[in-house]
N, C-alpha and C positions, 0 to 999 in steps of 0.2 A: 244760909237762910233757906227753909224748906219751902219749895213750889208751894203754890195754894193747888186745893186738891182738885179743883175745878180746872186747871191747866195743866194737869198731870198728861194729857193726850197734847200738849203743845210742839210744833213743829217748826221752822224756820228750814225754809229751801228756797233758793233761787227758781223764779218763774219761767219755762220754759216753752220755745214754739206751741208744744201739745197741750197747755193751757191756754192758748189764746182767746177761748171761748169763755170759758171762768173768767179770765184776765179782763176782757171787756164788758163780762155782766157787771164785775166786782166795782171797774173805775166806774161804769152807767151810776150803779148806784153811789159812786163816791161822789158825783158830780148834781146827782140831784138831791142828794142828803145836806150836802155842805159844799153848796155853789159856790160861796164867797170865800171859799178854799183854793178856790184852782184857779188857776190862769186861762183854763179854759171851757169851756159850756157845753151840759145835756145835747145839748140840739146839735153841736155841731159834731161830737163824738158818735151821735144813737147814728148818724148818717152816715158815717164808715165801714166798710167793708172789714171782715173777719181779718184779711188780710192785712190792713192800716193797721191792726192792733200785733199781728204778727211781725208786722215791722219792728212796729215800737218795742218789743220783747227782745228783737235782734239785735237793737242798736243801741239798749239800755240794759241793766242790771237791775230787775225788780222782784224784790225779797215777797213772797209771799208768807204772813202767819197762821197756818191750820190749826187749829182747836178740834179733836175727834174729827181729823178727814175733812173738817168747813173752812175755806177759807174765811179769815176774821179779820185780816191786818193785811197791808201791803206797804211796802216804800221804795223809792225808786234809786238808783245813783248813776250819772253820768260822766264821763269825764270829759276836759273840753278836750275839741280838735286842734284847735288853733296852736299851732309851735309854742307861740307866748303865753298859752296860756293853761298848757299841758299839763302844770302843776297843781290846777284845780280841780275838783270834781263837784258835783250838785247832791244833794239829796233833796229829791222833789215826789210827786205824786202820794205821797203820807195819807194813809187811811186806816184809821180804826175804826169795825162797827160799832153805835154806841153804843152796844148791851154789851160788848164788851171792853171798852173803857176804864181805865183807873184797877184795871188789873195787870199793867207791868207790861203787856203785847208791846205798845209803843216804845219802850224802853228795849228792849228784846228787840224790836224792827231796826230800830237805831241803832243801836251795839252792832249790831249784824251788818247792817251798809257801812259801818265806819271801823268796824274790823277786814271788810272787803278792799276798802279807799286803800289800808294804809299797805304801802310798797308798792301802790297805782298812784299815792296824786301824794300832796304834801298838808293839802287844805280841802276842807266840805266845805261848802259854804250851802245857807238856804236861805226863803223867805217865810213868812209868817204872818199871815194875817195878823193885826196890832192888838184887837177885840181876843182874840184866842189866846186867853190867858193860861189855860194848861198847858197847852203845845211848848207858850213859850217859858213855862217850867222845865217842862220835861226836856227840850232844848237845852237850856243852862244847866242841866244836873247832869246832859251827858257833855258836857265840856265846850258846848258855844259860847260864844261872847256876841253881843249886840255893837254894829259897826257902821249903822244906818235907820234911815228911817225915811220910806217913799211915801208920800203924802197922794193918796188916789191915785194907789197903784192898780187896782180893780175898780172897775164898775160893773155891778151888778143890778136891774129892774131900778136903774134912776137913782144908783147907792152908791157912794165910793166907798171901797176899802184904804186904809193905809196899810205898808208892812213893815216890817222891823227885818232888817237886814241880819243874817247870822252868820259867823266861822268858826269851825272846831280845827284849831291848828293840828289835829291829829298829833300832838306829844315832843311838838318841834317849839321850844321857845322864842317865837315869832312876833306876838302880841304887840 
């Protein structure tokens, strides 16, 4: 299937220390575009120091998508620490900007942290806002299954979210 010509400049790279600047403009705006995305809030991110976000680069895997040199997309994957539970990994922090949306980037972010997982963990797991019916497409078409369901697992401005719990067994018949 031919690229659409409009992401013919598309890039996918792991986000490094010397990004930390772009890395925290990019989550500021994931955070105030689509608060009831994160588990965490504008206000308490903007008050971080350059370094906070440096950290977070050191101690996670987070895939940037470039479109012509712009960062457009990001997603994050961690793996746990815990002895028992070293078999997992997350993929969290998930951002597409919306102008570019519904052009495959999230699909491409995805592939790209779960081609990273696999010979690091045995399982992704994520969450998912319940309301975010794309995500939770684009989710099941790269190989999750739904395994849960948190009932006001965010609060946002006096709102709860629910989320839908997710695992891509990464190609291990597990299920």
């Amino acid at each position: 299937m031919r690229e659409p010509a409009h992401h013919s400049g598309l890039r996918i790279r792991r986000l490094e220390i010397a990004d930390a600047a772009l890395f925290r403009d990019f989550r500021l705006e994931a955070l105030q575009q689509n608060p009831e995305a994160f588990g965490s809030t504008f206000a308490r991110e903007n008050a971080q120091p350059l370094a906070w976000f440096e950290a977070r680069l050191e101690a996670a895997d987070i895939f940037g998508a470039f479109v012509d040199g712009t960062l457009t997309g990001m997603a994050g994957f961690s793996a746990q620490e815990n002895s028992k539970q070293a078999h997992k990994g997350l993929l969290w922090t998930m951002y597409v900007r919306a102008t570019a949306r519904n052009a495959g980037l999230g699909r491409k972010l995805v592939a790209a942290v779960l081609d990273h997982a696999r010979g690091r963990v045995e399982l992704v797991q994520l969450s998912v806002v319940s309301e975010n019916e794309s995500a939770r497409k684009l989710y099941l078409a790269m190989g999750f299954v739904e395994y849960g369901y948190e009932k006001r697992a965010l609060k946002h401005d006096g709102r709860y979210y629910d989320e839908v719990l997710m695992v891509n067994f990464l190609g291990n018949d597990l299920s």
